[in-house]
DSSP file (Angstrom, degrees, kcal/mol; ACC not computed):
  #  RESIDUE AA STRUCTURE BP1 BP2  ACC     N-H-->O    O-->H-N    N-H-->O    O-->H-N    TCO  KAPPA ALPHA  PHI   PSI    X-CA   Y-CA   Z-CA
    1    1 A X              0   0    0      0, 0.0     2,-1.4     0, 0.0     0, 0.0   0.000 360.0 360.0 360.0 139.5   -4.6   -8.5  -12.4
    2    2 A X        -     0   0    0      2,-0.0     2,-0.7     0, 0.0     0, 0.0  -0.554 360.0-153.2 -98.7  89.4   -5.8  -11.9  -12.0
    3    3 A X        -     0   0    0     -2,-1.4     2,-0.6     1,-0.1     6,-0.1  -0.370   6.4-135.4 -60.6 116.5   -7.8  -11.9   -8.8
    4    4 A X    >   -     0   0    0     -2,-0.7     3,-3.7     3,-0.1    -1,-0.1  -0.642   6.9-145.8 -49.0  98.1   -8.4  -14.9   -6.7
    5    5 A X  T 3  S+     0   0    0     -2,-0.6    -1,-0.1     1,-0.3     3,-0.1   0.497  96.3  59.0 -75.6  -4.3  -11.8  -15.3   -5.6
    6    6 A X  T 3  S+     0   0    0      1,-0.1     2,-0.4     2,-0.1    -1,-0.3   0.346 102.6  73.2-106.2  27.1  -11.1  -16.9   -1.9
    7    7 A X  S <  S-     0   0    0     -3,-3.7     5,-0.4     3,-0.0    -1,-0.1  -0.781  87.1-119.9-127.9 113.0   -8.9  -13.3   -1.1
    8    8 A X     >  -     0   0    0     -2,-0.4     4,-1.7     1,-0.1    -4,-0.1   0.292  23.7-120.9 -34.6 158.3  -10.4  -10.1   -0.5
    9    9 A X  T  4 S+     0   0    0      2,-0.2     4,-0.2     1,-0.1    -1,-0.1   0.882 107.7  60.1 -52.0 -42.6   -9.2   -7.4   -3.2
   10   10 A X  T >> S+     0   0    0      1,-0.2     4,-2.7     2,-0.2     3,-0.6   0.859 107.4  43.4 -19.6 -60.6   -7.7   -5.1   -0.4
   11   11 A X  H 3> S+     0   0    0      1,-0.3     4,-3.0     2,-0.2    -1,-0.2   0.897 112.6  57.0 -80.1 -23.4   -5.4   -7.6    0.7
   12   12 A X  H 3X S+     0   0    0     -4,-1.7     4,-1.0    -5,-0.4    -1,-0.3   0.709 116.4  33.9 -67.4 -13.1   -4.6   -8.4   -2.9
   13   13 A X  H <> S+     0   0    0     -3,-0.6     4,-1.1    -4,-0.2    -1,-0.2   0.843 111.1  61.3 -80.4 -42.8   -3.7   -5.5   -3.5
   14   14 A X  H  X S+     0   0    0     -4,-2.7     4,-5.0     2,-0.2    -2,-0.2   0.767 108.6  54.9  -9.4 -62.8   -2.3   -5.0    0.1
   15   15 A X  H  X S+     0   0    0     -4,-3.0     4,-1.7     1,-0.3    -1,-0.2   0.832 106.9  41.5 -72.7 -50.0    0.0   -7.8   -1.1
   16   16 A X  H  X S+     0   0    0     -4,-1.0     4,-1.0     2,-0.2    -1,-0.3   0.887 116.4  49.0 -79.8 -14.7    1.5   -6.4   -4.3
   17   17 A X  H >X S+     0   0    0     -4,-1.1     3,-4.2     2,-0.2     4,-1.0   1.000 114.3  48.2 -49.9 -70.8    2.0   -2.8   -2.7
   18   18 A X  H >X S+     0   0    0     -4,-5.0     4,-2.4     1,-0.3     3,-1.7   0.808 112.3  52.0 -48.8 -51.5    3.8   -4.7    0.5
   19   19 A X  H 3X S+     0   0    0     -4,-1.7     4,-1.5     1,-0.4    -1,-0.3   0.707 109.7  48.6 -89.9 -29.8    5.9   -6.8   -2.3
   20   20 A X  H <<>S+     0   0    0     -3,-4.2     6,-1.5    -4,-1.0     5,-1.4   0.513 105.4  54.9-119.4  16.9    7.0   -3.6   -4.0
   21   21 A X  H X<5S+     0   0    0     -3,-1.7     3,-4.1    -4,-1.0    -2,-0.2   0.759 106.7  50.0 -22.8 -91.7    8.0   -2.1   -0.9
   22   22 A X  H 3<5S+     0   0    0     -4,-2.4    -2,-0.2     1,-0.3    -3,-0.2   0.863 117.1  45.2 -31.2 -43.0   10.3   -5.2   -0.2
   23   23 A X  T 3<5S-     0   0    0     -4,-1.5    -1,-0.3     4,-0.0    -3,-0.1   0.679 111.9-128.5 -62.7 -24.7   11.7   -4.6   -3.9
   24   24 A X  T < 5 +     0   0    0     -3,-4.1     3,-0.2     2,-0.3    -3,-0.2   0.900  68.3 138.9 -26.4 100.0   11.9   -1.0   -3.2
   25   25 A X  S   <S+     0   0    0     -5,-1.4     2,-0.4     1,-0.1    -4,-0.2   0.609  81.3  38.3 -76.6 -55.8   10.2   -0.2   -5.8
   26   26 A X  S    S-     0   0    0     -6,-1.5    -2,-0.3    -9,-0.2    -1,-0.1  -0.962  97.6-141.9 -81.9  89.4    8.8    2.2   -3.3
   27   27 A X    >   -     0   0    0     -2,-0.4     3,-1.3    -3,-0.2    45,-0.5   0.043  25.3 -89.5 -41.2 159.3   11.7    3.3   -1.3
   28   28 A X  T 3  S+     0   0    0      1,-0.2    -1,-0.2    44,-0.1    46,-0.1  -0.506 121.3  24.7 -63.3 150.4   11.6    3.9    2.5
   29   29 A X  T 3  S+     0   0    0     43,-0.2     2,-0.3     1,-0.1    -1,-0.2   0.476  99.8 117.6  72.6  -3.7   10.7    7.8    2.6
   30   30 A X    <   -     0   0    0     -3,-1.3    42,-1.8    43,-0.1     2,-0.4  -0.806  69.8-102.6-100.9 171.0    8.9    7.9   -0.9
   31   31 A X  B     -A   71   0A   0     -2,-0.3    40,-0.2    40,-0.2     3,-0.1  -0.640  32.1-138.2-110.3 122.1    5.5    8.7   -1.4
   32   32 A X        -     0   0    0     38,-3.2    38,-0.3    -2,-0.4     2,-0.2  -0.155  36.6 -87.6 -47.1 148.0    2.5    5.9   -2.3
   33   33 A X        -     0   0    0     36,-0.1    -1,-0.1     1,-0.1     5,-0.1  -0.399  45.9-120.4   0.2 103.4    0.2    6.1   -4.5
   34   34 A X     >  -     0   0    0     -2,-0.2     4,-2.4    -3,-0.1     5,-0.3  -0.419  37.2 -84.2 -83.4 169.9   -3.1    7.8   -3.5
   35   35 A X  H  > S+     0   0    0      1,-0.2     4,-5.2     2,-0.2     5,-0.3   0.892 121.7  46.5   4.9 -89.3   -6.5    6.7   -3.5
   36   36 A X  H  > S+     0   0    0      1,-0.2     4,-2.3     2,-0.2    -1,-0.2   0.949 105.9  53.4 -75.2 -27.5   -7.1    7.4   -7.0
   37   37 A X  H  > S+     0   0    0      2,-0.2     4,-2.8     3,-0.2    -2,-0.2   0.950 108.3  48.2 -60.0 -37.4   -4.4    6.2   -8.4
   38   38 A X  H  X S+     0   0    0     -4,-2.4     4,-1.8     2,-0.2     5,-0.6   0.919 111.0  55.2 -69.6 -22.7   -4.6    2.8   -7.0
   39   39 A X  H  X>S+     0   0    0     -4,-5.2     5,-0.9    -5,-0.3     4,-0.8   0.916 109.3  44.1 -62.4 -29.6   -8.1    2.8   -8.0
   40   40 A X  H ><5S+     0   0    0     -4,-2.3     3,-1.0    -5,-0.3    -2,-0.2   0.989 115.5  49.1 -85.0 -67.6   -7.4    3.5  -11.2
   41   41 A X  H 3<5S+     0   0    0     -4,-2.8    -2,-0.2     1,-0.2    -3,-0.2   0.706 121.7  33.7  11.4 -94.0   -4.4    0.8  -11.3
   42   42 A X  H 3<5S-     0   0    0     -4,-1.8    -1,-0.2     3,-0.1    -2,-0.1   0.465  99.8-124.0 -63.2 -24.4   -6.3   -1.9   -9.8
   43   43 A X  T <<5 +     0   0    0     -3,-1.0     2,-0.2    -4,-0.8    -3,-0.2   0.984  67.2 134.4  72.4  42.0   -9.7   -1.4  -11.1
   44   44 A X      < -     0   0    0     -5,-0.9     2,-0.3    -6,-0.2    -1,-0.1  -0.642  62.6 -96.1-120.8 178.3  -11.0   -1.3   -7.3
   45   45 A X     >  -     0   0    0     -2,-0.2     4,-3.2     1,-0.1     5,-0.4  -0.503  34.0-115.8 -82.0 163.9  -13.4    1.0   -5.6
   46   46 A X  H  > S+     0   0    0     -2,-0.3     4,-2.7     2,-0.2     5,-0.3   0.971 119.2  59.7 -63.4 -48.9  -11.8    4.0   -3.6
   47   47 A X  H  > S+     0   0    0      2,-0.2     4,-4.2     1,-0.2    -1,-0.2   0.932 109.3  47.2 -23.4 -62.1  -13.3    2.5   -0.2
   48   48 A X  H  > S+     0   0    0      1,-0.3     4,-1.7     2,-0.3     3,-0.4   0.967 118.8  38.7 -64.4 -53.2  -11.0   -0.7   -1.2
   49   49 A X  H  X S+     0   0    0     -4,-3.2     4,-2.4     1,-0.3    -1,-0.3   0.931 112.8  49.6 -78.3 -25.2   -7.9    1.2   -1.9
   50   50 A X  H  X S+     0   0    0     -4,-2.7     4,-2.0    -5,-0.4    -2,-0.3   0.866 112.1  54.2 -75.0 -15.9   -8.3    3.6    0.6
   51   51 A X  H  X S+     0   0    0     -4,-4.2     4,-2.0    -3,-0.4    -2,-0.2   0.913 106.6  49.4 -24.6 -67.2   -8.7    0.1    2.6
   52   52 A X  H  X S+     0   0    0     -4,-1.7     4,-1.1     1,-0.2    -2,-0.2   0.793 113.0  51.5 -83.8 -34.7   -5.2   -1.3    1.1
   53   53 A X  H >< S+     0   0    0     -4,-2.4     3,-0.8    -5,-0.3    -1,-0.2   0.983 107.3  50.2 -81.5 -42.8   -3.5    2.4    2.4
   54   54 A X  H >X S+     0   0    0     -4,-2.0     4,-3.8    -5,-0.2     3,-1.3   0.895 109.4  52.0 -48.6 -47.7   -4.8    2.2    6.0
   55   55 A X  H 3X S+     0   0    0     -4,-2.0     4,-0.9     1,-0.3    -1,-0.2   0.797 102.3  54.4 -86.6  -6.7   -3.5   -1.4    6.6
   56   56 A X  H << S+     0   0    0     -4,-1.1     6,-1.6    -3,-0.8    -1,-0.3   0.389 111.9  48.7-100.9  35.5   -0.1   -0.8    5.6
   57   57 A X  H <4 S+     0   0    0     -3,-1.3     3,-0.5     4,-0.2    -2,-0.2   0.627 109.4  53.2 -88.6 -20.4   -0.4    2.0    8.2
   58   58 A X  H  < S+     0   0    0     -4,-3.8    -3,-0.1     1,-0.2    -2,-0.1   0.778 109.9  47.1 -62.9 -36.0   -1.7   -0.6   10.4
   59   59 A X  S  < S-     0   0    0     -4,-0.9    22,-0.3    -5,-0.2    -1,-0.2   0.370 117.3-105.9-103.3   4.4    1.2   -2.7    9.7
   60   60 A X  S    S+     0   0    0     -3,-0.5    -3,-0.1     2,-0.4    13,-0.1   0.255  87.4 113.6 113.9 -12.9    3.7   -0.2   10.2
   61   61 A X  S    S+     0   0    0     -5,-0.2    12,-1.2    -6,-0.2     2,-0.3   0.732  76.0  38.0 -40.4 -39.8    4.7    0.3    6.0
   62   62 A X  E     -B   72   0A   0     -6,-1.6    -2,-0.4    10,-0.3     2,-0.3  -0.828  59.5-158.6-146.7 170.4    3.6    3.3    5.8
   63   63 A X  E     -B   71   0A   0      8,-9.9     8,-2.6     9,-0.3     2,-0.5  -0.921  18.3-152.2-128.0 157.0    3.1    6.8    7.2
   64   64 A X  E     -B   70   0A   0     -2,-0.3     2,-0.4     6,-0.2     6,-0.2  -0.999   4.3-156.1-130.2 156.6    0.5    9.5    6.2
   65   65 A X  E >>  -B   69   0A   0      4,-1.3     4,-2.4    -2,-0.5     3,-2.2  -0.998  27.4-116.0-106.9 100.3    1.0   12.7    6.5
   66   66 A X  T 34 S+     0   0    0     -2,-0.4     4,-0.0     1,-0.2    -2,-0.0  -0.163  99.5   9.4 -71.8 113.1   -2.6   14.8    6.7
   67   67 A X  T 34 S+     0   0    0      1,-0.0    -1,-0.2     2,-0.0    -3,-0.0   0.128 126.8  50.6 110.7 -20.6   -2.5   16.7    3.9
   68   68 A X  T <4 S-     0   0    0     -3,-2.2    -2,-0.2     1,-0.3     2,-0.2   0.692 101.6 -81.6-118.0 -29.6    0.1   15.8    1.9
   69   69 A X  E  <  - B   0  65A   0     -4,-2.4    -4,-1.3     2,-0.1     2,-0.4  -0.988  42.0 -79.1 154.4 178.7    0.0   11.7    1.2
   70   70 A X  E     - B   0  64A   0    -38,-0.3   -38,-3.2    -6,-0.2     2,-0.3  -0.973  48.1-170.2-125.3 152.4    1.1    8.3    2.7
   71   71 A X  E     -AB  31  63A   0     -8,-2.6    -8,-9.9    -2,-0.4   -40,-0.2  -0.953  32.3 -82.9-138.0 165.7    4.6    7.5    2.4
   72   72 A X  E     - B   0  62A   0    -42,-1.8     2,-0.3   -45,-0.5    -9,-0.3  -0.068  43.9-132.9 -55.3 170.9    6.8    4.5    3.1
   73   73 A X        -     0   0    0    -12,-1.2     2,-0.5   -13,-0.1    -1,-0.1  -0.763  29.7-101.4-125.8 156.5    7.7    4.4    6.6
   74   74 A X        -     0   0    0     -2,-0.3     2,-0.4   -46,-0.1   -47,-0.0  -0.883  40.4-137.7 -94.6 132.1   11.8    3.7    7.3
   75   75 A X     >  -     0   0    0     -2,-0.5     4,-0.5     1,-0.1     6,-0.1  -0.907   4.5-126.5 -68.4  72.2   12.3    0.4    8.2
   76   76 A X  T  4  -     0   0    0     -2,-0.4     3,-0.3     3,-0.1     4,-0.1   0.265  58.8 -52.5 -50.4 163.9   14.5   -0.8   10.9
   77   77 A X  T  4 S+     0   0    0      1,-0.2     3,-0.3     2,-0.1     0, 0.0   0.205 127.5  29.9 -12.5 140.8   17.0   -3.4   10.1
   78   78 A X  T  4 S-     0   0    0      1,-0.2     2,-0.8     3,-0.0    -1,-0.2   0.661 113.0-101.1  39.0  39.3   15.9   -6.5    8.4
   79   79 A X  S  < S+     0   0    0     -4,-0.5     2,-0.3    -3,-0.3    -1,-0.2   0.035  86.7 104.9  34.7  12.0   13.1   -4.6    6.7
   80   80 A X              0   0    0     -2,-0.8   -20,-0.1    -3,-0.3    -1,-0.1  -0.875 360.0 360.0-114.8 169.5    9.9   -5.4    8.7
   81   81 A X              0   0    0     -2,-0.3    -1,-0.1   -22,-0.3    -5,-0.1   0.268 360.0 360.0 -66.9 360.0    8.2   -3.1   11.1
């Protein structure tokens, strides 16, 4: 990935996760990535990806489930939260 040095790494990451939502690529109701996978993906620390998973729970993308994972969240009509 070709990082951009005036945007944190979170959001850049944030940004393609959110984008392949919107694609579904990640469907409503399938399961993200964890932690380590994105770290290993992205080439971030685990802080940063676990970063990138909390804000699209913040933004209403995703859901986690304690124990099991975060998954896409279903999306009303017109596909934002």
């Amino acid at each position: 990935m070709d990082w951009k040095p005036d945007v944190p790494r979170w959001r850049q990451v944030y940004e393609v996760i959110e984008e392949r939502i919107a694609d579904g690529t990640y469907p409503a109701g399938s399961q993200l990535p964890g932690v380590l996978a994105i770290q290993g993906e992205f080439g971030i620390a685990q802080m940063t990806a676990r970063r990138v998973l909390t804000e699209l729970r913040t933004a209403g993308l995703a859901q986690m489930q304690v124990g099991v994972g975060t998954f896409v969240a279903e999306l009303p009509a017109g596909g934002r939260p």
